[in-house]
mmCIF entry with sequence, helices, sheets and N, C-alpha, C, O atoms, coordinates in Angstrom:
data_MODEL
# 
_entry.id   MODEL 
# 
_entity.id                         1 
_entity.type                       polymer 
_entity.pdbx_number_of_molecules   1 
# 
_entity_poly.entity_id                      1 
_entity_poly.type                           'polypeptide(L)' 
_entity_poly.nstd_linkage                   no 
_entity_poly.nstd_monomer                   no 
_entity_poly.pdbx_seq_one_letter_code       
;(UNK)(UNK)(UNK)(UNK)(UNK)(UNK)(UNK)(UNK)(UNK)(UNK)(UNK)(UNK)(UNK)(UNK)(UNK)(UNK)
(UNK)(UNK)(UNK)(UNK)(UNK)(UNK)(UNK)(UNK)(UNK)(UNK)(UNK)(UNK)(UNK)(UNK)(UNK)(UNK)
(UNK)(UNK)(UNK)(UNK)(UNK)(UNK)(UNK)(UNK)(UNK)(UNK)(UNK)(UNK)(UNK)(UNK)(UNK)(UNK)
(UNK)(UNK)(UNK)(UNK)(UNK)(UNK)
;
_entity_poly.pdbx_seq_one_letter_code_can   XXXXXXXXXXXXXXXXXXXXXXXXXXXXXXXXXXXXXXXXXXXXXXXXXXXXXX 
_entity_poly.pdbx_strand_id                 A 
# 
loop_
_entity_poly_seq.entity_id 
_entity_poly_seq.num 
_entity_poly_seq.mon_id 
_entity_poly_seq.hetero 
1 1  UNK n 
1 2  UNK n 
1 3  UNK n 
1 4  UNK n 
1 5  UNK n 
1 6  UNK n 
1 7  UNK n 
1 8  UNK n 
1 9  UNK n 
1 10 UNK n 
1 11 UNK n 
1 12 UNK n 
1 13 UNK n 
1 14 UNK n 
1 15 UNK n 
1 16 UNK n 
1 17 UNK n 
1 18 UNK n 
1 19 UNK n 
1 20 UNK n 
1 21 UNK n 
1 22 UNK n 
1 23 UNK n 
1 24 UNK n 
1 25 UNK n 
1 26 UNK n 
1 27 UNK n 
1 28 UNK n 
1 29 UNK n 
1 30 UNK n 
1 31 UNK n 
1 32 UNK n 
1 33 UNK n 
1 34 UNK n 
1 35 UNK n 
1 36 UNK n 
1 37 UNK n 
1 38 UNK n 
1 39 UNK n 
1 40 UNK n 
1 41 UNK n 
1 42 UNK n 
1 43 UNK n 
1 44 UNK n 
1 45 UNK n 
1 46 UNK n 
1 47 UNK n 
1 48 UNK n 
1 49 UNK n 
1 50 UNK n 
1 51 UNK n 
1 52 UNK n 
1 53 UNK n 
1 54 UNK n 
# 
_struct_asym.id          A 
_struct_asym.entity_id   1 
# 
loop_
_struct_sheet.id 
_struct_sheet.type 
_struct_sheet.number_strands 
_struct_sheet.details 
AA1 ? 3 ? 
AA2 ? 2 ? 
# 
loop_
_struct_sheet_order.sheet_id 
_struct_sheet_order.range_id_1 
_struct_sheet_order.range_id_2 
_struct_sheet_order.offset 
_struct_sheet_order.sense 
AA1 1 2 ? anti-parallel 
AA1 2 3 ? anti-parallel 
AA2 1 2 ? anti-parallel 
# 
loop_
_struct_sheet_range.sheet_id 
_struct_sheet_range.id 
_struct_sheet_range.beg_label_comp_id 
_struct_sheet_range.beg_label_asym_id 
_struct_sheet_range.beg_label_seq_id 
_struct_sheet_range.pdbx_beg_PDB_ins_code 
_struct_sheet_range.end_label_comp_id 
_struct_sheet_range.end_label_asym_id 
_struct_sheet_range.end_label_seq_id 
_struct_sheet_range.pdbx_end_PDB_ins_code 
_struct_sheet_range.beg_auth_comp_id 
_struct_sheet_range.beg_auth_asym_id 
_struct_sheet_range.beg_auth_seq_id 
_struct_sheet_range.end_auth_comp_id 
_struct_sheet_range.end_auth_asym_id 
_struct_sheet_range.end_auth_seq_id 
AA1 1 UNK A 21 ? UNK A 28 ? UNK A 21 UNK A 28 
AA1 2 UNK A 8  ? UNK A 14 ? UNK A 8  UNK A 14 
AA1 3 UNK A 50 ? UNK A 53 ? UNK A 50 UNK A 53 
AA2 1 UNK A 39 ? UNK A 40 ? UNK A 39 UNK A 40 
AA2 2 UNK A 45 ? UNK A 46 ? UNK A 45 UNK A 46 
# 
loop_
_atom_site.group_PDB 
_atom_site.id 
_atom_site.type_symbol 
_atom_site.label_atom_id 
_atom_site.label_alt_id 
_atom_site.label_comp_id 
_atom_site.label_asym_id 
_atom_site.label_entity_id 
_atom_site.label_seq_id 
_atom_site.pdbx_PDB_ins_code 
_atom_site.Cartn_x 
_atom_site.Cartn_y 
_atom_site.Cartn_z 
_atom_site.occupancy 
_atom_site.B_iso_or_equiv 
_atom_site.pdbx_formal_charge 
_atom_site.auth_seq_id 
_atom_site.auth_comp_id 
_atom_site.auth_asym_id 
_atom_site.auth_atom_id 
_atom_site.pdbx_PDB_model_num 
ATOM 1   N N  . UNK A 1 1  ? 0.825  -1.181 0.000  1.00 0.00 ? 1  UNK A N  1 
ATOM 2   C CA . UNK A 1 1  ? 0.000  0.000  0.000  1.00 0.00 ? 1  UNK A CA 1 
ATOM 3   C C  . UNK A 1 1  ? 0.869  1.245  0.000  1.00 0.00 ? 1  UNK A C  1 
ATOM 4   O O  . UNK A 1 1  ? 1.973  1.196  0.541  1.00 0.00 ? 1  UNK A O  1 
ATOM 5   N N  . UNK A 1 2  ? 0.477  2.246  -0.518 1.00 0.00 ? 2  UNK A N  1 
ATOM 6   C CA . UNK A 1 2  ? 1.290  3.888  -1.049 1.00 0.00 ? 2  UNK A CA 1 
ATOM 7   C C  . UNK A 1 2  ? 0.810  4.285  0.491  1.00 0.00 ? 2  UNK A C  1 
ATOM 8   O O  . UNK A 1 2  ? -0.106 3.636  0.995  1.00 0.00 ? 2  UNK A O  1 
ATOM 9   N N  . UNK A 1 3  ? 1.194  4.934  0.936  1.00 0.00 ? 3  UNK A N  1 
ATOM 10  C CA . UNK A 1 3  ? 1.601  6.050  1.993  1.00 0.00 ? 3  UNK A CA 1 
ATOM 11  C C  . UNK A 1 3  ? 0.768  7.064  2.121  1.00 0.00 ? 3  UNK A C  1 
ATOM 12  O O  . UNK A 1 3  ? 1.204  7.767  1.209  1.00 0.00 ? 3  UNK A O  1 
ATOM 13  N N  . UNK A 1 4  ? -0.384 7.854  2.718  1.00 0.00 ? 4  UNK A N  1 
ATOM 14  C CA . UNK A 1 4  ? -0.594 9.014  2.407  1.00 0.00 ? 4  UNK A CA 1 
ATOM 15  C C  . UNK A 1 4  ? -0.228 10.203 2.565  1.00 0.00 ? 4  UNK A C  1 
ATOM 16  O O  . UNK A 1 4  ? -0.022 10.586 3.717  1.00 0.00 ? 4  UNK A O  1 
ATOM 17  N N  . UNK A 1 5  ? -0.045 11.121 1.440  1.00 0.00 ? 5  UNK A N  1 
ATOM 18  C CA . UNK A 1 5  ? 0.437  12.612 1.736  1.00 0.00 ? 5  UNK A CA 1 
ATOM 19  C C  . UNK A 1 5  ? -0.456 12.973 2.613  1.00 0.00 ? 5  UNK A C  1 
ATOM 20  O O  . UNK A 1 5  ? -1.656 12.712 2.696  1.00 0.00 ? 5  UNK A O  1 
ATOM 21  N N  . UNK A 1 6  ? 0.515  13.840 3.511  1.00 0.00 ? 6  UNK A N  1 
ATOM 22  C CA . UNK A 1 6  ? -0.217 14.740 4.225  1.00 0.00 ? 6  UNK A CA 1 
ATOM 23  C C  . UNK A 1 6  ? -0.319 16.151 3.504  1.00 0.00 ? 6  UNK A C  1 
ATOM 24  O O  . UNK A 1 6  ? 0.405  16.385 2.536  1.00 0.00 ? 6  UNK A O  1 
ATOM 25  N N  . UNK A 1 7  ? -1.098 16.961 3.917  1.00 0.00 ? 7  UNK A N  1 
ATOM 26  C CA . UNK A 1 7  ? -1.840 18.184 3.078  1.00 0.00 ? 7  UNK A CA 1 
ATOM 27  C C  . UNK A 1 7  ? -0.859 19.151 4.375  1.00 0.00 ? 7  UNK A C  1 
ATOM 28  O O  . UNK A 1 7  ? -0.822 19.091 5.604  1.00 0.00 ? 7  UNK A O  1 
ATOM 29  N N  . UNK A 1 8  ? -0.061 20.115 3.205  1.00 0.00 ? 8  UNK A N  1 
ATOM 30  C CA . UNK A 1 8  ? 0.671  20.899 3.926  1.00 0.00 ? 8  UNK A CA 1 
ATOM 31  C C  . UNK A 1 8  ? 0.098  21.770 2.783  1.00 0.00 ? 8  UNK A C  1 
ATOM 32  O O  . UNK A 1 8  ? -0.204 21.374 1.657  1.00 0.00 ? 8  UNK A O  1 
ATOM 33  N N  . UNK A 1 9  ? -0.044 23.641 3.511  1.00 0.00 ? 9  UNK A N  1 
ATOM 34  C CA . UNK A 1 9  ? -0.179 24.994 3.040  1.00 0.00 ? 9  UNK A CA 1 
ATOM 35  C C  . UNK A 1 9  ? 0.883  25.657 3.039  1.00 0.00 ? 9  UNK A C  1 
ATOM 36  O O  . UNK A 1 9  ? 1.476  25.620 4.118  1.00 0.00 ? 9  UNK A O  1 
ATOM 37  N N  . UNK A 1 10 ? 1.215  26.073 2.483  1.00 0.00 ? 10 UNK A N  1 
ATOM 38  C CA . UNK A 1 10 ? 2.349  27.445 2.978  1.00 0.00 ? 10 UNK A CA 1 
ATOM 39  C C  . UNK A 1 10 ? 1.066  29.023 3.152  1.00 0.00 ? 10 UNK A C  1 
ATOM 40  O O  . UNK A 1 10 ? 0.174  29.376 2.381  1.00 0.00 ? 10 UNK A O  1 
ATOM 41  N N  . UNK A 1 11 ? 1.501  29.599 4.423  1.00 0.00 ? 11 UNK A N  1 
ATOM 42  C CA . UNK A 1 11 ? 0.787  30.696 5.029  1.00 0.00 ? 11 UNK A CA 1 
ATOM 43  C C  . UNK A 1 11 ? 2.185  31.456 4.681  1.00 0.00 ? 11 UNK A C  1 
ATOM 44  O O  . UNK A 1 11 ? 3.247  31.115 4.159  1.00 0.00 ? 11 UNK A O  1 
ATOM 45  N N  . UNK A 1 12 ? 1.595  32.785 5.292  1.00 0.00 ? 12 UNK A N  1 
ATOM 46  C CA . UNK A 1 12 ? 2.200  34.188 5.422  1.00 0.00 ? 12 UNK A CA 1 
ATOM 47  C C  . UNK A 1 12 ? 1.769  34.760 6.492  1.00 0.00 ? 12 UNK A C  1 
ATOM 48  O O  . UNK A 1 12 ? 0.588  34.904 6.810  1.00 0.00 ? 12 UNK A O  1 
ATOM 49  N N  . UNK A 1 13 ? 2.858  35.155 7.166  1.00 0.00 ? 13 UNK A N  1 
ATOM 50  C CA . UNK A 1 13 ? 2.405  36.250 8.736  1.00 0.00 ? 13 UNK A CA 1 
ATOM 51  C C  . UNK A 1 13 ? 2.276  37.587 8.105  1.00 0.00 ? 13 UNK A C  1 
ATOM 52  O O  . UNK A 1 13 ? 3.116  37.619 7.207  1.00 0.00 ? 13 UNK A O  1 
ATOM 53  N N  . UNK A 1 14 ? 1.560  38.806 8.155  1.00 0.00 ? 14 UNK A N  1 
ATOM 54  C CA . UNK A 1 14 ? 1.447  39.435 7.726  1.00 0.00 ? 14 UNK A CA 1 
ATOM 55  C C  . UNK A 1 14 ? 1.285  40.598 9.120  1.00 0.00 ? 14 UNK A C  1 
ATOM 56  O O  . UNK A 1 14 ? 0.657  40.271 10.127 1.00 0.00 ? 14 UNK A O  1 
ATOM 57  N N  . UNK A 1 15 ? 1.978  42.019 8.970  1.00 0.00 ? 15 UNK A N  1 
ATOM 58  C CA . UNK A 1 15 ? 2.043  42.510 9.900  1.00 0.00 ? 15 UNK A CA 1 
ATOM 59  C C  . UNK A 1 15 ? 0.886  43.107 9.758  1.00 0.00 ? 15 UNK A C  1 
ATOM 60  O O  . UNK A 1 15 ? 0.277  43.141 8.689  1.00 0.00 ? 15 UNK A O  1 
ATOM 61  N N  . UNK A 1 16 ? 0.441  43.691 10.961 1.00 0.00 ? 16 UNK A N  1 
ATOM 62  C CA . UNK A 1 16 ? -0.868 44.539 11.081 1.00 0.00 ? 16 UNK A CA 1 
ATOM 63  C C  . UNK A 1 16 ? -0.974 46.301 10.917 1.00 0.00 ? 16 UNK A C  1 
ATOM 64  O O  . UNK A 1 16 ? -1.665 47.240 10.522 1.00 0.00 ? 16 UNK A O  1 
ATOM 65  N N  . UNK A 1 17 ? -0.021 45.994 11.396 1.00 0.00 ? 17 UNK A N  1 
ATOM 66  C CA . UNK A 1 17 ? 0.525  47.500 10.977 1.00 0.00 ? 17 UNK A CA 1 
ATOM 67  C C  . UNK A 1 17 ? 0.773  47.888 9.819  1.00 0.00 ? 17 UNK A C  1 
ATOM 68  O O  . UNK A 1 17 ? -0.158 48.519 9.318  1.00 0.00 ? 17 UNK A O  1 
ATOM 69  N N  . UNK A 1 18 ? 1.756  47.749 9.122  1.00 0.00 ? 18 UNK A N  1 
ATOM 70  C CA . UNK A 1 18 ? 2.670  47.975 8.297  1.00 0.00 ? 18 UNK A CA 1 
ATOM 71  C C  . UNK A 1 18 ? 2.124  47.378 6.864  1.00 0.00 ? 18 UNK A C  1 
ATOM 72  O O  . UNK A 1 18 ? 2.205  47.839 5.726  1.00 0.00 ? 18 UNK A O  1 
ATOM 73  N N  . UNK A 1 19 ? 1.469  46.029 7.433  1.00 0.00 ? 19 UNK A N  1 
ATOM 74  C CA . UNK A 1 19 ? 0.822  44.818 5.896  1.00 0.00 ? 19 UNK A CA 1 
ATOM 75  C C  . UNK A 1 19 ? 1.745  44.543 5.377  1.00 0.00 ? 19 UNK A C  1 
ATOM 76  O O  . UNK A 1 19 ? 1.626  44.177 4.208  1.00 0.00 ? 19 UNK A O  1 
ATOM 77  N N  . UNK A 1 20 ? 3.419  44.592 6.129  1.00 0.00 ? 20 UNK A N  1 
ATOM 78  C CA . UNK A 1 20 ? 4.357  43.961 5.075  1.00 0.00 ? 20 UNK A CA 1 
ATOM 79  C C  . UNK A 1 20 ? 4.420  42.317 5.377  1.00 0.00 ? 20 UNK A C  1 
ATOM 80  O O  . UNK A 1 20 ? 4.773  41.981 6.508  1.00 0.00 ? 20 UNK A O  1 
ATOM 81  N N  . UNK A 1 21 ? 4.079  41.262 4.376  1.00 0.00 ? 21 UNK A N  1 
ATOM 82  C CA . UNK A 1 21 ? 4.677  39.882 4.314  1.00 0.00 ? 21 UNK A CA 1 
ATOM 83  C C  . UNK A 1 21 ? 5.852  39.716 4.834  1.00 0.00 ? 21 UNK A C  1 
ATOM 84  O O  . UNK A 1 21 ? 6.911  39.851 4.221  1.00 0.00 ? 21 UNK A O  1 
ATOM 85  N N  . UNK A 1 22 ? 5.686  39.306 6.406  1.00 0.00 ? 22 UNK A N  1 
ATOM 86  C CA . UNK A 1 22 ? 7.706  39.075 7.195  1.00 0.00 ? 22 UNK A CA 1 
ATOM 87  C C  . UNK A 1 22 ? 8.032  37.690 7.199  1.00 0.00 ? 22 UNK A C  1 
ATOM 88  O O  . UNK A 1 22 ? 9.187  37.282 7.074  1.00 0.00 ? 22 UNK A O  1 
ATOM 89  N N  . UNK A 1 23 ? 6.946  36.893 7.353  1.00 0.00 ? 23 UNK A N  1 
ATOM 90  C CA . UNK A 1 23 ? 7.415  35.134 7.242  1.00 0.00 ? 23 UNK A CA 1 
ATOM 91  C C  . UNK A 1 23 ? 6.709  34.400 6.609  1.00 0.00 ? 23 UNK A C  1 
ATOM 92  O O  . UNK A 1 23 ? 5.629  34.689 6.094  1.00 0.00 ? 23 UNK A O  1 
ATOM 93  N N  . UNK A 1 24 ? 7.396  33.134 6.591  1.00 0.00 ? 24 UNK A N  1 
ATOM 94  C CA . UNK A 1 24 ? 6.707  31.955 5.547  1.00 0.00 ? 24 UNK A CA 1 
ATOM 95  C C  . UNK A 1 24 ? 6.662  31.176 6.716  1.00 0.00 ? 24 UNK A C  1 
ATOM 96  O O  . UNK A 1 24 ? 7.392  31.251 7.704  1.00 0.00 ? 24 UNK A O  1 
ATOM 97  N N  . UNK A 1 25 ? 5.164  29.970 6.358  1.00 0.00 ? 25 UNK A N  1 
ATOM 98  C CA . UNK A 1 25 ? 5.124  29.131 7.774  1.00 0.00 ? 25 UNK A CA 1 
ATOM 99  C C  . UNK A 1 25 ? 4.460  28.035 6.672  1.00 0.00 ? 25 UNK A C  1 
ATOM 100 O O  . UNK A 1 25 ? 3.632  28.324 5.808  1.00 0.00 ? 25 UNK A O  1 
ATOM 101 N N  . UNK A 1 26 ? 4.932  26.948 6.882  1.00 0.00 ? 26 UNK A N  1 
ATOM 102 C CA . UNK A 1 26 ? 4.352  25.746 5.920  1.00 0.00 ? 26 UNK A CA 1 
ATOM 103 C C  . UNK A 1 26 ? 3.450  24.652 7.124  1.00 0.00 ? 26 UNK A C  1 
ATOM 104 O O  . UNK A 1 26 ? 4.109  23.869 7.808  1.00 0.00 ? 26 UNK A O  1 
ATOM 105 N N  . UNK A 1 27 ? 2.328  24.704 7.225  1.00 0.00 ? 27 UNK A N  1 
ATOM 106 C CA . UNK A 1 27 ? 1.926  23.879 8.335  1.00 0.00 ? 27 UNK A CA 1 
ATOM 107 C C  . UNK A 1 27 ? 0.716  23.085 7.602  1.00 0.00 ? 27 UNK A C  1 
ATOM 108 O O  . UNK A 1 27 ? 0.617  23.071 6.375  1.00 0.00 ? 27 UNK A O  1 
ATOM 109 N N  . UNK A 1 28 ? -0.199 22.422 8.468  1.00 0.00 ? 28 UNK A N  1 
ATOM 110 C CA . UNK A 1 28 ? -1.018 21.588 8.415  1.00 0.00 ? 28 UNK A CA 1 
ATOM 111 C C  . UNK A 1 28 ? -2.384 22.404 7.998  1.00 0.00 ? 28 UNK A C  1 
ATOM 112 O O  . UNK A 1 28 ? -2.827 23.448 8.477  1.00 0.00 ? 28 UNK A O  1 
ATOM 113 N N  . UNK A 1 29 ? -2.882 21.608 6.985  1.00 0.00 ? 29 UNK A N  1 
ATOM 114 C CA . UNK A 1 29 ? -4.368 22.363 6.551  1.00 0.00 ? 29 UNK A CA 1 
ATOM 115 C C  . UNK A 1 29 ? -5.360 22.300 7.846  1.00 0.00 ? 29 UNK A C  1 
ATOM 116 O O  . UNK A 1 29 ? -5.306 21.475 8.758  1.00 0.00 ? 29 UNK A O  1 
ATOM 117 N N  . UNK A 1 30 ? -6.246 23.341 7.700  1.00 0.00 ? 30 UNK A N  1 
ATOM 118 C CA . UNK A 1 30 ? -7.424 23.141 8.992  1.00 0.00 ? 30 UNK A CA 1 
ATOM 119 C C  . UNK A 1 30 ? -7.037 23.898 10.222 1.00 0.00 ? 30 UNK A C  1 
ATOM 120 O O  . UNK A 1 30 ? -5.923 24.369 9.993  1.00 0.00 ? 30 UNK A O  1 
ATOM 121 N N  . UNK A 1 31 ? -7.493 24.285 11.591 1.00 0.00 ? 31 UNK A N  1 
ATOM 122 C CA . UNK A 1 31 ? -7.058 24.613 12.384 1.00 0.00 ? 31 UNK A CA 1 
ATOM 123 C C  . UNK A 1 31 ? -7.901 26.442 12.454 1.00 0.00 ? 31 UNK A C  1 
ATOM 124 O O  . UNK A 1 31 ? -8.926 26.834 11.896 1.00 0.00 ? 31 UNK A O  1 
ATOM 125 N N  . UNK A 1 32 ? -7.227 26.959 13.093 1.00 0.00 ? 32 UNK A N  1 
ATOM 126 C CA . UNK A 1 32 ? -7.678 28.103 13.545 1.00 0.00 ? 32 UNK A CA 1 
ATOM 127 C C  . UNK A 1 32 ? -6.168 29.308 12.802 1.00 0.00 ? 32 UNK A C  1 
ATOM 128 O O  . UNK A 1 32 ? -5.008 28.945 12.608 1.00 0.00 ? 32 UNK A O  1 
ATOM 129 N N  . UNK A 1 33 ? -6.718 30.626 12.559 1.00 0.00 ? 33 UNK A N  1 
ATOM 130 C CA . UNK A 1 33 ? -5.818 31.302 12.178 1.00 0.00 ? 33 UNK A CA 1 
ATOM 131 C C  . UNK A 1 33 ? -5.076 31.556 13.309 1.00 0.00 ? 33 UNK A C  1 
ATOM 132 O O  . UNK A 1 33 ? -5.484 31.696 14.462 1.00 0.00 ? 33 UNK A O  1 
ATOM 133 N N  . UNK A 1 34 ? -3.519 31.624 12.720 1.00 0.00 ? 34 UNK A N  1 
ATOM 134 C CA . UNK A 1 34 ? -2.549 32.219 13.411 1.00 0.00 ? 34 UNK A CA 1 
ATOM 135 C C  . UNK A 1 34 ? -2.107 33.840 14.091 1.00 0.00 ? 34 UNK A C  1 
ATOM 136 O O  . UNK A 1 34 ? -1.523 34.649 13.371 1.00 0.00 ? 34 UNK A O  1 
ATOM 137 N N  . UNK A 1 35 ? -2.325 34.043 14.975 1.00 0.00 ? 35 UNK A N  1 
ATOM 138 C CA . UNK A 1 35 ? -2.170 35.485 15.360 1.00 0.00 ? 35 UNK A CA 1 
ATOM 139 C C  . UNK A 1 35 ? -0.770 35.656 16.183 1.00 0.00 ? 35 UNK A C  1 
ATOM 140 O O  . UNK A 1 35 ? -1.147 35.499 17.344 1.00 0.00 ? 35 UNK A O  1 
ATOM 141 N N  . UNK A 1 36 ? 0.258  35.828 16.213 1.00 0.00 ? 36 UNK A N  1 
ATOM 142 C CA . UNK A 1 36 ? 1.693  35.821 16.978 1.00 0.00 ? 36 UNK A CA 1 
ATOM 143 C C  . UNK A 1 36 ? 1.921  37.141 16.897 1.00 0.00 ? 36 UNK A C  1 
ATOM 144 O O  . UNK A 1 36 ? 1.420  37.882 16.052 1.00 0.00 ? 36 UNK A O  1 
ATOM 145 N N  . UNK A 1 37 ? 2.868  37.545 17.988 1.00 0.00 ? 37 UNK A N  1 
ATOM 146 C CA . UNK A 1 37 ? 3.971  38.762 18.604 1.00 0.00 ? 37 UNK A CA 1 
ATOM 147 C C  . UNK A 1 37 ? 4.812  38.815 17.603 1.00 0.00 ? 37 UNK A C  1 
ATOM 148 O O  . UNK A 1 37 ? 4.441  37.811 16.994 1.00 0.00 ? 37 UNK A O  1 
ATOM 149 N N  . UNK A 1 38 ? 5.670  39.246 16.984 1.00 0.00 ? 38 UNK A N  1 
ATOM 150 C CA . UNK A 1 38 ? 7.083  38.482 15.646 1.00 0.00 ? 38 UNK A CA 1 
ATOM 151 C C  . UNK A 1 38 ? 7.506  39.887 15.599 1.00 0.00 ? 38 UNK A C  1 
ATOM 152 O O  . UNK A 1 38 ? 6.706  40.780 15.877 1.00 0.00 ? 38 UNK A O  1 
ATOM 153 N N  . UNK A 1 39 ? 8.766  40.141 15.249 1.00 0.00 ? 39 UNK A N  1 
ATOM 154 C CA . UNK A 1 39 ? 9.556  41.373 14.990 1.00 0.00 ? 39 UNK A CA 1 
ATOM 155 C C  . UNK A 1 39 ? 9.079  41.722 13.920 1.00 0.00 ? 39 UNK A C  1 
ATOM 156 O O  . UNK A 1 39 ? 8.777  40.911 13.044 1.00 0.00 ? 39 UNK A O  1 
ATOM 157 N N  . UNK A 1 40 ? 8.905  43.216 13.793 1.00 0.00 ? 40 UNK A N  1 
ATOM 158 C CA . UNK A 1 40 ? 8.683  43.648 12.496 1.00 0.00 ? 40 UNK A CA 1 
ATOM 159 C C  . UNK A 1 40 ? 10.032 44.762 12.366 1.00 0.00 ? 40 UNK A C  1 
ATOM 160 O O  . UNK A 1 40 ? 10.229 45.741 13.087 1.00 0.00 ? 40 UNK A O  1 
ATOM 161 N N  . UNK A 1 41 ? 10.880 44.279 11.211 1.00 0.00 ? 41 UNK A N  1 
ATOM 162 C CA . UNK A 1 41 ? 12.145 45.079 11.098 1.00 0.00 ? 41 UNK A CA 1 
ATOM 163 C C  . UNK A 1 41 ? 11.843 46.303 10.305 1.00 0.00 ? 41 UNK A C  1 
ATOM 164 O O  . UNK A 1 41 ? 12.882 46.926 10.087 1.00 0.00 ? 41 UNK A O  1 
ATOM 165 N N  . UNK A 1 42 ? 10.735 46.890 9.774  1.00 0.00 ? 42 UNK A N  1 
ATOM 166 C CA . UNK A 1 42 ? 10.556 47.984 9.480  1.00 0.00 ? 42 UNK A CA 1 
ATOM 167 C C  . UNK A 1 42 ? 10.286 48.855 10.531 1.00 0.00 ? 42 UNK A C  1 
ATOM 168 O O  . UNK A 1 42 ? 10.948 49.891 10.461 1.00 0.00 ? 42 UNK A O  1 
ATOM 169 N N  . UNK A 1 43 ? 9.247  48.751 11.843 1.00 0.00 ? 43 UNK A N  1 
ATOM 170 C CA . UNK A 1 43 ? 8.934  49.182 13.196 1.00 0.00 ? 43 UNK A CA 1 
ATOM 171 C C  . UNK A 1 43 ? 10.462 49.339 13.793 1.00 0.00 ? 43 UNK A C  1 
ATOM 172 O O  . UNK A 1 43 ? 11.031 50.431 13.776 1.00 0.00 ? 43 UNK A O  1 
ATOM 173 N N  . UNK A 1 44 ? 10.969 48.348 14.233 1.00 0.00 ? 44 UNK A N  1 
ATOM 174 C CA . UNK A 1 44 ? 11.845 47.705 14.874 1.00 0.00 ? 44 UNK A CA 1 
ATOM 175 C C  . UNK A 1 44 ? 11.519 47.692 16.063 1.00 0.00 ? 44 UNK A C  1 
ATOM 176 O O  . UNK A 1 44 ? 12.105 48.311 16.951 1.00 0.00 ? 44 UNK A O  1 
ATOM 177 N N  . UNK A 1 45 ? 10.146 46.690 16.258 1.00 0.00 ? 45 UNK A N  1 
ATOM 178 C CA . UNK A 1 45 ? 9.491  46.214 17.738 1.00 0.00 ? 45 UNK A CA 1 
ATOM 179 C C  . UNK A 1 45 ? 8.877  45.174 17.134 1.00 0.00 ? 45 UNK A C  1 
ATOM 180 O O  . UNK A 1 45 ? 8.785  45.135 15.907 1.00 0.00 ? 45 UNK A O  1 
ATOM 181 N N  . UNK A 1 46 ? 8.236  43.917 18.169 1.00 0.00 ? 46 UNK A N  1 
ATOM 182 C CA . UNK A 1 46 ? 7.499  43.605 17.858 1.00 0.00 ? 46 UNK A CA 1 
ATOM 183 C C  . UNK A 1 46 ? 5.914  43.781 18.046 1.00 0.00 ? 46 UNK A C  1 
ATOM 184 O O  . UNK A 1 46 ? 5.282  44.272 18.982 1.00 0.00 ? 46 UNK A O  1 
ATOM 185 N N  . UNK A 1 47 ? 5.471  43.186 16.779 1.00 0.00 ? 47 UNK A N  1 
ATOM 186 C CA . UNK A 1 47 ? 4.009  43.693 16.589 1.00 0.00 ? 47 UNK A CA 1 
ATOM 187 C C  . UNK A 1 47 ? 3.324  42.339 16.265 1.00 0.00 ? 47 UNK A C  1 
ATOM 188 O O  . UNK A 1 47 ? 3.862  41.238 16.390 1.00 0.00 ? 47 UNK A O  1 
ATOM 189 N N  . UNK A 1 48 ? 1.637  42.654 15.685 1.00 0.00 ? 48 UNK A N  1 
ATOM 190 C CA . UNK A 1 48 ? 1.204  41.336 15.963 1.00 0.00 ? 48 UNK A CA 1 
ATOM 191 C C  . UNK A 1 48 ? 0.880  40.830 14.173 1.00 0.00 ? 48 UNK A C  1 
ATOM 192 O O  . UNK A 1 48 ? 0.209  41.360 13.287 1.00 0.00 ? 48 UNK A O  1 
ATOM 193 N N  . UNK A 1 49 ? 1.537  39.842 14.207 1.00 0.00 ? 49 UNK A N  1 
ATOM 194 C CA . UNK A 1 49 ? 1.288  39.387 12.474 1.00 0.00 ? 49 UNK A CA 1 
ATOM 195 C C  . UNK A 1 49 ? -0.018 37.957 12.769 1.00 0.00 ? 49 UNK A C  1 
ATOM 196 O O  . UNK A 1 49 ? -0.214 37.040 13.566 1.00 0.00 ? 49 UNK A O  1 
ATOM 197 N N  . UNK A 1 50 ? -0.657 38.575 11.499 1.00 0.00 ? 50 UNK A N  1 
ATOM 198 C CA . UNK A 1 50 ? -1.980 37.533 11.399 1.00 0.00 ? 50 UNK A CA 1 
ATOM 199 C C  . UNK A 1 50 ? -1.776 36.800 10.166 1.00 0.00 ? 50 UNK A C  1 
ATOM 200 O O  . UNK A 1 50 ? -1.236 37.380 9.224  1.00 0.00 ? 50 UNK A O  1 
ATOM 201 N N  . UNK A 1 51 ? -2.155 35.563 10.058 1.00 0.00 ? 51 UNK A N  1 
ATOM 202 C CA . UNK A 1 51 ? -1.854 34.631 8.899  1.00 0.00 ? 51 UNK A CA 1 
ATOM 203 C C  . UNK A 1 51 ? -2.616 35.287 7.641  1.00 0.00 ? 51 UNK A C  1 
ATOM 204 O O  . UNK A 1 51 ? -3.502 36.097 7.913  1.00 0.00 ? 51 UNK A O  1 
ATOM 205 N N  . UNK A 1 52 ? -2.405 35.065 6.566  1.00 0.00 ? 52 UNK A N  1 
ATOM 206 C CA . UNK A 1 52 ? -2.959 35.108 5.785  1.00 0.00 ? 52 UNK A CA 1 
ATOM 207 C C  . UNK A 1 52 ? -2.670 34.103 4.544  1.00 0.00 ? 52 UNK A C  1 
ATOM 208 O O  . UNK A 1 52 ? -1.446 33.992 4.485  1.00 0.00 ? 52 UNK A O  1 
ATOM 209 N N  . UNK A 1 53 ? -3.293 33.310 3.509  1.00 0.00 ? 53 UNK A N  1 
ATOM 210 C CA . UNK A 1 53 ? -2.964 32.332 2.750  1.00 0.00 ? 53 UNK A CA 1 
ATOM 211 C C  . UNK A 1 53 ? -2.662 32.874 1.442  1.00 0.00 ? 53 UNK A C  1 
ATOM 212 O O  . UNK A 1 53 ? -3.355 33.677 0.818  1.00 0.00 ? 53 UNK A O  1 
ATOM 213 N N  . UNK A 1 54 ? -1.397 32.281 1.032  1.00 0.00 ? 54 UNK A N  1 
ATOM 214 C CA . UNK A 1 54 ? -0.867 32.423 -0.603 1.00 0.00 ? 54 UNK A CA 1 
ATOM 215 C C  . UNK A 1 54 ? -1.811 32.589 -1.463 1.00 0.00 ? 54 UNK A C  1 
ATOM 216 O O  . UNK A 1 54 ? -1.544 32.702 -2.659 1.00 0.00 ? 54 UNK A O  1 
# 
């Protein structure tokens, strides 16, 4: 028997502020959106980036 793929997305953290694209996150389909603290090097603090999909 073949193996099954698992279903991976690639996301984007996206700052809230600024709306600049700062990271790539390749995770598991499904789930709840991502909201994290993450440096934003244009600010130079951190701020809060929300997922958004490719």
């Amino acid at each position: 028997m073949a193996k099954s793929k698992k279903k991976v997305e690639t996301v984007f953290l996206v700052c809230e502020e600024t709306g600049d694209h700062n990271y790539t996150l390749r995770r598991k389909t499904g789930g709840e959106k991502l909201k994290l603290s993450k440096y934003s090097p244009r600010l130079r603090k951190h701020t809060l980036h929300a997922e958004k999909k490719k």
